[in-house]
SETOR-111304 format. One record per atom (N, C-alpha, C): x negated, y, z negated. Coordinates in steps of 0.2 Angstrom, whole numbers, plus 5000, padded with zeros to 4 digits. Layout:
BEGIN
XYZ ...
//
This chain:
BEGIN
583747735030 583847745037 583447795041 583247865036 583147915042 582147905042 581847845036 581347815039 581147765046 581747745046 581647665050 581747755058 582147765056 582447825065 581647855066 581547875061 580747925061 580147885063 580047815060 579647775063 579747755072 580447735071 580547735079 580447785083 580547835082 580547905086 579747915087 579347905085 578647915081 578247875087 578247795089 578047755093 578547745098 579147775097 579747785104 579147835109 579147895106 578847955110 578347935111 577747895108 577047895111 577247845118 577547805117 577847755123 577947825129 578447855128 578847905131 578347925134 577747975133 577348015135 577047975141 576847915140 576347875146 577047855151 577447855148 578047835152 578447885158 578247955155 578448005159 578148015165 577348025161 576848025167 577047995174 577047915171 577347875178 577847895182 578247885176 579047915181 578947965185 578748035181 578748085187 578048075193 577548045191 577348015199 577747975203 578047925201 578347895205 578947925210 579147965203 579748015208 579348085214 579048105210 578548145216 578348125221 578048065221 577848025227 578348005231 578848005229 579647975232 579448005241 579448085241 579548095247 578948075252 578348065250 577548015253 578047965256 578047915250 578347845251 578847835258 579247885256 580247865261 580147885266 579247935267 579247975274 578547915278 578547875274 578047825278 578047765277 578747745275 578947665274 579347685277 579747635279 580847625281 580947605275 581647625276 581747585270 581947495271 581947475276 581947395274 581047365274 580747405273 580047415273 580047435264 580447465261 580347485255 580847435251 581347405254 581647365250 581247295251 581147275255 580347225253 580147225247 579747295248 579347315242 579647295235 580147305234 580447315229 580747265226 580947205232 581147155230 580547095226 580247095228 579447065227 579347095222 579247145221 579047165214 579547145207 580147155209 580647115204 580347035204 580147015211 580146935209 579446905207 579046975205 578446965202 578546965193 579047005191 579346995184 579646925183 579946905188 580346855187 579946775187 579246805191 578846735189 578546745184 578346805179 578146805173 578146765169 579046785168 579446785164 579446705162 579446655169 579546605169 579046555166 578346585169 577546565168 577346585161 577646635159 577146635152 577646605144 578146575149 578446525143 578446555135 578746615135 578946625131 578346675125 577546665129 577146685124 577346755120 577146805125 577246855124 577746885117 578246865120 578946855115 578846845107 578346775108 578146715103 577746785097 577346805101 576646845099 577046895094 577546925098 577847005094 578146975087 578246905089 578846885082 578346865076 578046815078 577446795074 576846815070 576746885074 576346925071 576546945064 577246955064 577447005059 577546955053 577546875054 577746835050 576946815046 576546885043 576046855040 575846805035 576446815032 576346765024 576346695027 576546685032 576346605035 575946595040 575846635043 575346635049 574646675051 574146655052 573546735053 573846755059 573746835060 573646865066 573246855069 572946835069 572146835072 572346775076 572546705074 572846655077 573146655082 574046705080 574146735084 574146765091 573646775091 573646825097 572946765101 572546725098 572046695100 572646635105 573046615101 573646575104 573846605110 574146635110 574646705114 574146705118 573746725121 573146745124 573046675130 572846635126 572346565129 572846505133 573346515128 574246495133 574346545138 574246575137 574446625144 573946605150 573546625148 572646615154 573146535156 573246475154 573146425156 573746425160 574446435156 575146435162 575246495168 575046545167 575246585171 574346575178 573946555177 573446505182 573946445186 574146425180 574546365186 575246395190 575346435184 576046475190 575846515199 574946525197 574846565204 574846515208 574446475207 574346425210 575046375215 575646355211 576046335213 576546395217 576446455216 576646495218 576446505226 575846495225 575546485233 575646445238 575746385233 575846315237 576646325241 576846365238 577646375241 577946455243 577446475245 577246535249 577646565254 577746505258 578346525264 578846515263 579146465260 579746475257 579846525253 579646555248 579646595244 579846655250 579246655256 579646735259 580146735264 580446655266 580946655269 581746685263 581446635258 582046665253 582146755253 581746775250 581546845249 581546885256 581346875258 581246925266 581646925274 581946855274 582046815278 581746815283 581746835291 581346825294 580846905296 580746935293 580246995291 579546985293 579347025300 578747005301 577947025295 577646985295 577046975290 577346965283 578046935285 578346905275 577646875273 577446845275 577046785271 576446835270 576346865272 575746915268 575746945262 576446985263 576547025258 576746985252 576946915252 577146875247 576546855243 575846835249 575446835242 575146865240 575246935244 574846995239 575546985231 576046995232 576446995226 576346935220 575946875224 575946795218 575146835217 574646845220 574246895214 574246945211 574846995214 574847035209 575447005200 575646955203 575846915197 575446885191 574946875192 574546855188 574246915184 573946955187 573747025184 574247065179 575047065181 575447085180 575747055172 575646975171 575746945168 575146965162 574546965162 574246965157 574247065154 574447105161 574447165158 574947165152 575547135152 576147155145 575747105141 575247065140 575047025134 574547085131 574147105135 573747155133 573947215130 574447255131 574747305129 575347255123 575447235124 575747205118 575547175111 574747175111 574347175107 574347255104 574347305111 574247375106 575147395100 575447355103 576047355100 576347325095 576047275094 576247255085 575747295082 575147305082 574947375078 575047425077 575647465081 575747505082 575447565086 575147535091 574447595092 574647625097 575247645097 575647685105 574947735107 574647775104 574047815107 573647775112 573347705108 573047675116 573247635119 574047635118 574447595123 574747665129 574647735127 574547785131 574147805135 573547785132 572947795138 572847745142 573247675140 573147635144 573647615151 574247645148 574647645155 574347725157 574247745156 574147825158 573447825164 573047775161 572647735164 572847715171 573047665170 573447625178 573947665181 574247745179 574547775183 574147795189 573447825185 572947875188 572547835193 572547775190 572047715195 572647705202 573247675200 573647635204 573947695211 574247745207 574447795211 574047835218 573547875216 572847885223 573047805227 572647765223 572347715229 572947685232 573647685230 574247685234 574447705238 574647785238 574447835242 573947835250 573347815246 572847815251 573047745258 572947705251 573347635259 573947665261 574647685261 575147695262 574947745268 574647805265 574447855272 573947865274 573347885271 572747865275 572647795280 572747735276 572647675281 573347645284 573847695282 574347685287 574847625285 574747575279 574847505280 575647485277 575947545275 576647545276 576647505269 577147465269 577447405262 576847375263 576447375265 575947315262 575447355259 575447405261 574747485257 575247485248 575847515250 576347505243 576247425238 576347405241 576147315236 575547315235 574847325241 574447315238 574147355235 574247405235 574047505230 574147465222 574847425221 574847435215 574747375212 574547315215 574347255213 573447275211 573247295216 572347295215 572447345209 572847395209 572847455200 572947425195 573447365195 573447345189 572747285186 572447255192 572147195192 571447225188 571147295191 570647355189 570747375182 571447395180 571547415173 571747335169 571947295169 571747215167 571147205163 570647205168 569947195167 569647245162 569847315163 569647365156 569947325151 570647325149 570947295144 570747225142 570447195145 570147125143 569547135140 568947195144 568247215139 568447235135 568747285133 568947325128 569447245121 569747245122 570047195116 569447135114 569047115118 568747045119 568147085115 568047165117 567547175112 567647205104 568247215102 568447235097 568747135094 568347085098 568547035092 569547025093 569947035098 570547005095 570846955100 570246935106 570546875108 570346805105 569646815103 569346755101 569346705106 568946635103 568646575107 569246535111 569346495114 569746475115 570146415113 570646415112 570946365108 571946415108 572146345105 572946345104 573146325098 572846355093 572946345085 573946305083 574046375087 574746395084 575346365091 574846315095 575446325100 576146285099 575946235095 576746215093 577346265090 577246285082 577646325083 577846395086 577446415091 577646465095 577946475102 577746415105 577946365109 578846355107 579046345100 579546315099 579946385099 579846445099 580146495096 580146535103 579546525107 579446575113 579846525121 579646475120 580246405125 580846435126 581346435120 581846445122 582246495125 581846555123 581946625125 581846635134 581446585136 581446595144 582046595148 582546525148 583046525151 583246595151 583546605146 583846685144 583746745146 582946755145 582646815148 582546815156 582346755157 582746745167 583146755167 583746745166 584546745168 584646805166 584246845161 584546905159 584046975165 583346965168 583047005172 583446975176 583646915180 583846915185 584446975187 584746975182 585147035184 585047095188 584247095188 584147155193 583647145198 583547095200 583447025206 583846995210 584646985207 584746935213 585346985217 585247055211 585747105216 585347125222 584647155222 584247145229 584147115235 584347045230 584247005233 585046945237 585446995235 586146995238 586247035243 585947075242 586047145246 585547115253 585047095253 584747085259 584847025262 585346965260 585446915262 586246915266 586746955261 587346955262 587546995270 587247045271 587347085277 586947045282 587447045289 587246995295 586647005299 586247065297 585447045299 584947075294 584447055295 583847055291 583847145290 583447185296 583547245297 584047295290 584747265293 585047275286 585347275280 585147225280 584947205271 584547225270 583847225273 583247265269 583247325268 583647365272 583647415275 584147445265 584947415265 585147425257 584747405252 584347355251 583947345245 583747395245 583247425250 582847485251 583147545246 583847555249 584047625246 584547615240 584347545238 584647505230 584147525227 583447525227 582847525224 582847595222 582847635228 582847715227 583247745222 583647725223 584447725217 584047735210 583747665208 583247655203 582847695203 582447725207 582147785206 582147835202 582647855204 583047915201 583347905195 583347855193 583547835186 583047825182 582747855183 582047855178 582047895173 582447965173 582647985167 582947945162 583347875164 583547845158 583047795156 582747775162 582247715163 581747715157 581547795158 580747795155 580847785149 581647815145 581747805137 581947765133 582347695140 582347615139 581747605139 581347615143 580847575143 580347585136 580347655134 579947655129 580447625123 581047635122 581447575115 581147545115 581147495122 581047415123 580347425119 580047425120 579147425117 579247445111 579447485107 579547545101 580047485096 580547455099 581147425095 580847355093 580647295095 580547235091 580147245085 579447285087 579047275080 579447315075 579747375075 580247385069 580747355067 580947315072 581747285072 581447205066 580847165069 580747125066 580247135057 580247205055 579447235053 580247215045 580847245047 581247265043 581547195038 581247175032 581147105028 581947085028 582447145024 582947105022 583547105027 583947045026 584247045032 584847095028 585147095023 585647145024 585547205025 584947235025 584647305029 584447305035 584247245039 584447235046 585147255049 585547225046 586147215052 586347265051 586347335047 586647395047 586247435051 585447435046 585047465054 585147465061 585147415062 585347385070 585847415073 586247425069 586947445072 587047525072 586747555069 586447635069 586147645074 585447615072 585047615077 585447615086 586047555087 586147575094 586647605092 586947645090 587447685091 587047765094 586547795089 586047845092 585847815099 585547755100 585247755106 585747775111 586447725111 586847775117 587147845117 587047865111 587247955111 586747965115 585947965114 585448005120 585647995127 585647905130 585647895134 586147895137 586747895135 587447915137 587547985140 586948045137 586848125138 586548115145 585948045145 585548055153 586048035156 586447985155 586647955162 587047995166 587448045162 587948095163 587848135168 587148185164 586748225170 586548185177 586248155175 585948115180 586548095187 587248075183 587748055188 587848125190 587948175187 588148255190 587448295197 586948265194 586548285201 586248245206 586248205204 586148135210 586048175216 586748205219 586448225227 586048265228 585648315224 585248375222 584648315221 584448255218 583848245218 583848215224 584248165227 584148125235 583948195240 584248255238 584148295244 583348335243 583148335237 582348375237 581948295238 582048235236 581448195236 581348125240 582048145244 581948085249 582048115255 581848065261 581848065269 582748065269 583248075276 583848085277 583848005276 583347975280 583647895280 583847855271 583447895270 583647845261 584247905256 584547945259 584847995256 585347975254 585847925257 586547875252 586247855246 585847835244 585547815238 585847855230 585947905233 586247935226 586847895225 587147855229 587847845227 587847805221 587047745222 587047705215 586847725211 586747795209 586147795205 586647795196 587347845199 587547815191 587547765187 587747695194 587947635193 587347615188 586847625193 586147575189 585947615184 586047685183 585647685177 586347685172 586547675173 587347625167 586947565164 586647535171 586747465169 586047455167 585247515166 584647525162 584847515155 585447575155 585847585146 585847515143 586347485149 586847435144 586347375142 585747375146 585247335145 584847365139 584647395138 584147415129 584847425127 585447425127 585947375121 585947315119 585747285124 585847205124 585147185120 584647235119 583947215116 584047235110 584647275107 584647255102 585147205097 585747165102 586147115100 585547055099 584947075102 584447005105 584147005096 583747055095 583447055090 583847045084 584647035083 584847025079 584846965078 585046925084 585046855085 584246815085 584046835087 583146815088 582746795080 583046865076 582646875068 583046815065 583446785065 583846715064 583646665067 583146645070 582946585074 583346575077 583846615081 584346575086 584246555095 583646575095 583346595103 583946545106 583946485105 584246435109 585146475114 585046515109 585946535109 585746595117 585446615118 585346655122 585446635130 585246595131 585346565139 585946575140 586146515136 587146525138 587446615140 587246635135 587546715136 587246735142 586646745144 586346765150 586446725155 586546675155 586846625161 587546645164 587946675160 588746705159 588746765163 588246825161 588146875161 587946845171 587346815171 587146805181 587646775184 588246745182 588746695184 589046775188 589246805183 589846875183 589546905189 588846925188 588646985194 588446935201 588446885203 588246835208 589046845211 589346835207 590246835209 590546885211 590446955207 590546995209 590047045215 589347025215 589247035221 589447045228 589746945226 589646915234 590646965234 590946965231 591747015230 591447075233 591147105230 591047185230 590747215234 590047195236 589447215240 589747205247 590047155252 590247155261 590547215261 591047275257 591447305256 591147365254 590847385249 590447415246 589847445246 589547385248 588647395248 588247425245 588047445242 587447475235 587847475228 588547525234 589147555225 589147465222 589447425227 589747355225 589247325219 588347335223 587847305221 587847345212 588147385211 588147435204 588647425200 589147415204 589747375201 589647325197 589347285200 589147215199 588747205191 588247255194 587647245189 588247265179 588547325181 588847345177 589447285174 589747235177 590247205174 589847135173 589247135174 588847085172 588447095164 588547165164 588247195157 588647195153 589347195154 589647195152 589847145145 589847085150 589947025149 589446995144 588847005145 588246995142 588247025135 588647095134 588647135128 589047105122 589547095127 590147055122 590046995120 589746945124 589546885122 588946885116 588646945117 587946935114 588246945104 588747005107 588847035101 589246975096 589746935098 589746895095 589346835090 588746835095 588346805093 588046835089 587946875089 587446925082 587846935076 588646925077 589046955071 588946885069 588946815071 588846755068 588646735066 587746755066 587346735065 587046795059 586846855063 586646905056 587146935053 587746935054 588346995052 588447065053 588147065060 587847115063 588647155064 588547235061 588947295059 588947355064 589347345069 589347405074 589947435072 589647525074 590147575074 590547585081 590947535082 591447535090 591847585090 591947615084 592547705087 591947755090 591347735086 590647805087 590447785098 590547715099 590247695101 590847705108 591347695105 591947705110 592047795113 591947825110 591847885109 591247905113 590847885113 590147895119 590347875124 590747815126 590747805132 591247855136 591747875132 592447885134 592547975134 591748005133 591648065133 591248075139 590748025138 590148045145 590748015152 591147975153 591347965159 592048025161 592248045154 592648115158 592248175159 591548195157 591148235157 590948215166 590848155166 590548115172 590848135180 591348115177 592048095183 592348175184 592348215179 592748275179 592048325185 591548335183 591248365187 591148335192 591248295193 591148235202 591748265207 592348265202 593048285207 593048345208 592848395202 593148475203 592548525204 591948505204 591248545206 591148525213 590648585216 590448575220 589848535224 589848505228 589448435231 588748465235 588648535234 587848575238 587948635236 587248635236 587148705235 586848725227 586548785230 586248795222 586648805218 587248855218 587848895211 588048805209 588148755213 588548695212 588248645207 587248655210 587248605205 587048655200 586848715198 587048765192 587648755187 588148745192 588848735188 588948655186 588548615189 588648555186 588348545180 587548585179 587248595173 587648605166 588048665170 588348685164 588848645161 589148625166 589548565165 589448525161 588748485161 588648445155 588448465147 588448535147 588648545140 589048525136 589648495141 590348475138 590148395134 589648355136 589448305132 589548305126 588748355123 588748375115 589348415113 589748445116 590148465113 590848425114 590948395119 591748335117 591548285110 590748285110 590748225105 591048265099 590548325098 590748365093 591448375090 591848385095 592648405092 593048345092 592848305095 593148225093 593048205089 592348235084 592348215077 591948145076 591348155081 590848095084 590448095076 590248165074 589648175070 589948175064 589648115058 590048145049 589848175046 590048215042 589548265038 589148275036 588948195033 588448195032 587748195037 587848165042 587448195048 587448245050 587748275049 587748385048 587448395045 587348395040 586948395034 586148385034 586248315038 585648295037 585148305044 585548365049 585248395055 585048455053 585448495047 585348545045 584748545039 584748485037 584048475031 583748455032 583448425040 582848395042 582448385040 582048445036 581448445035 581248385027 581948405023 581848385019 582248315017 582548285023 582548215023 581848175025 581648195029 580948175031 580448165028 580448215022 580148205017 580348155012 580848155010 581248095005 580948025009 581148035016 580847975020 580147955017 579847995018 578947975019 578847955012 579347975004 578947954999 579447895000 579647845003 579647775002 579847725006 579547685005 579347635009 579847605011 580547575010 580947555010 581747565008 582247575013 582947595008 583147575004 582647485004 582947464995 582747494990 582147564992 581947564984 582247644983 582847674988 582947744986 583947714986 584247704982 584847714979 585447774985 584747844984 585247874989 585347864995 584747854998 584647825006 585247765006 585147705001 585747655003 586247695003 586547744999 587147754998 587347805007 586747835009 587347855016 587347795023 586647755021 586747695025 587647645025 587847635019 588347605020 589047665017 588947715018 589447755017 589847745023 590647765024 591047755028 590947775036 590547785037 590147795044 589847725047 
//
């Protein structure tokens, strides 16, 4: 076990580090941005940019997905095939996807914008930045079944340094508002693209064109679409409720805007979902037997939520301290959702690991259903929640949609792999970080330096209610206390099945 954590921690962090960078640009530039966009100008933004994932996701049919799985299954298939596949399928669907994307242009920014003057502008800046966007995770996803988080750090580290300036610069030098923000970061991504295509084309790993492998990966990567839509729409058609549901355009763009900013702010949890996400499938599927899958997996998220249970806590205790250094007064409600959402970042890299339990089974087909379930829940409780609520309802929503998805998932993975989670360990995190949460919200002070001081200190009580709860087993004591020399025991081998003692604290009563 404390191999498979140390590999993960290993490609977790090199993700983490190009991830940071971004985040904290992004956050830094928060005050640029809120002081030279409105925010129904910046919920535009934001909405589009979700609905450029959302055409991805659709248009690249699964390759992507297909690539991560297939690579790993070498005794039946070349990589080299794989990725020649992956690559040549994408160029052809996601060309047709701009293309029909175009064709239906104004409807698209009727839906998305309603009547927002130069909607139809900004929409096609968003259907090319889809195309770029789409081959950019094919390309970084090639440096990731290798394992090569180093140049998949220079490479987003890359597109920070390019995208960032030249955004900035339209934004404020040319003044062009949301449309400087869309364009800034479409033309960064399309510029770092193009390195990434010389560079891989010149190291030999796209190859001639051709679709070797597209049946079976087609058959493996197809299924996964429904699911993966109905499972990102989750943080799409809440936006996208929010700007439609309130009586004028103004706004609803105007709450998306300060839903978006929410998510800003959440970037302490974001950036180290986002590196799992990248970090966890090549391990997840790299692991041969399944009876050492379903126990790792179920480790594996129980640590994930102990870290990110510790962000979401903090983060729910300063929220008004970070809206008031890095936003304009108009985007300053925004702290309300910032809890919410990065609840609902968490509950999502949970669900990626119910997914990979289910996935390494061949059961992709099973996935719609549960993601179909999960966007039923939050479309429902939106249109309940948000006339009333507005951002909080919009986080509400997202959260008892996650909910739904977790539970549904989970059974499917105990069905299918035998998947073993620790629900007292896992009950325990939750039920510590929201009185941790809640308690500092009621009895601390809401400004001021001593208050969020005192809120800091406050979350100390995280690590330690787990602790006296009786979160940690002794052997985890132990094995925090012997670090150096579990680590070692790690390194000499390759596998839990071949060290006796390892299995024995893997399935010990923890």
């Amino acid at each position: 076990m404390i191999g498979y954590l140390r590999r993960l921690a290993r490609t977790g962090t090199a993700y983490t580090a190009s991830s940071v960078l971004a985040k904290l640009i992004a956050l830094f530039t928060l005050p640029i941005y809120t002081r030279h966009v409105s925010p129904a100008g910046f919920g535009a933004v934001e909405i589009l940019a979700t609905t450029v994932i959302v055409l991805s996701i659709f248009f690249r049919l699964g390759a992507i997905e297909a690539v991560l799985r297939f690579y790993f299954l070498q005794d039946e298939y070349d990589p080299r095939q794989v990725v020649r596949t992956g690559f040549w399928g994408l160029t052809v669907t996601t060309t047709a996807g701009v293309l029909v994307s175009f064709a239906f242009a104004p409807q698209l920014a009727t839906l998305l914008l309603r009547d927002m003057p130069g909607a139809d502008t900004l929409v096609r800046i968003a259907i090319g930045w889809f195309w770029f966007a789409t081959f950019y995770e094919l390309l970084l996803a090639l440096y990731r079944v290798e394992e090569r988080a180093g140049s998949y750090a220079l490479a987003t580290v890359t597109n920070v340094l390019i995208t960032v300036p030249l955004t900035v610069y339209l934004v404020v030098g040319r003044d062009l508002g949301a449309e400087g923000l869309l364009l800034g970061n479409a033309v960064g991504t399309a510029i770092v693209v193009t390195g990434l295509f010389v560079v891989h084309a010149a190291a030999g790993r796209l190859a001639a064109p051709g679709l070797p492998l597209a049946r079976p990966m087609l058959k493996f990567g197809l299924p996964t679409v429904p699911g993966e839509i109905s499972l990102y729409a989750l943080n799409w058609v809440d936006r996208l409720l929010l700007v439609n549901i309130p009586a004028s355009r103004t706004a609803g763009l105007a709450a998306a805007g300060l839903y978006s900013v929410a998510y800003k702010f959440a970037q302490g949890v974001t950036m180290f979902v986002r590196a799992f996400q990248l970090a966890w499938p090549p391990l997840a599927y790299s692991i041969k037997a399944d009876a050492e899958a379903r126990v790792v997996y179920g480790r594996v998220l129980t640590y994930y939520l102990l870290v990110t249970g510790g962000v979401v806590t903090g983060l729910a205790l300063i929220s008004r301290w970070l809206a008031r250094a890095f936003v304009s007064d108009a985007f300053f409600e925004s702290y309300r959702a910032v809890p919410l959402v990065a609840t609902g970042v968490v509950l999502y890299g949970a669900y990626l690991v119910l997914v990979s339990a289910v996935a390494r089974m061949g059961k992709t087909g099973s996935l719609f259903p549960v993601a179909a379930a999960g966007l039923a829940v939050n479309v429902g409780l939106g249109f309940l929640l948000i006339p009333s609520e507005g951002i909080v309802g919009a986080g509400l929503a997202l959260i008892g949609a996650y909910l739904v998805l977790l539970t549904l998932m989970y059974l499917r993975a105990r069905a299918t792999l035998g998947l073993v989670l620790e629900f007292r360990r896992v009950a325990q995190i939750a039920a510590v970080a929201a009185a941790v949460a809640f308690g500092g919200e009621y009895l601390l002070p809401e400004d001021g330096l001593d208050g969020m001081l005192l809120r800091l200190a406050w979350w100390l009580l995280y690590p330690l209610g787990l602790l006296l709860t009786g979160f940690f087993s002794r052997a985890e004591i132990d094995q925090l206390k012997n670090a150096r020399a579990l680590l070692k025991r790690a390194r000499d081998s390759k596998s839990l099945g071949d060290r006796p003692d390892l299995m024995q604290e893997v399935h010990g009563p923890e």
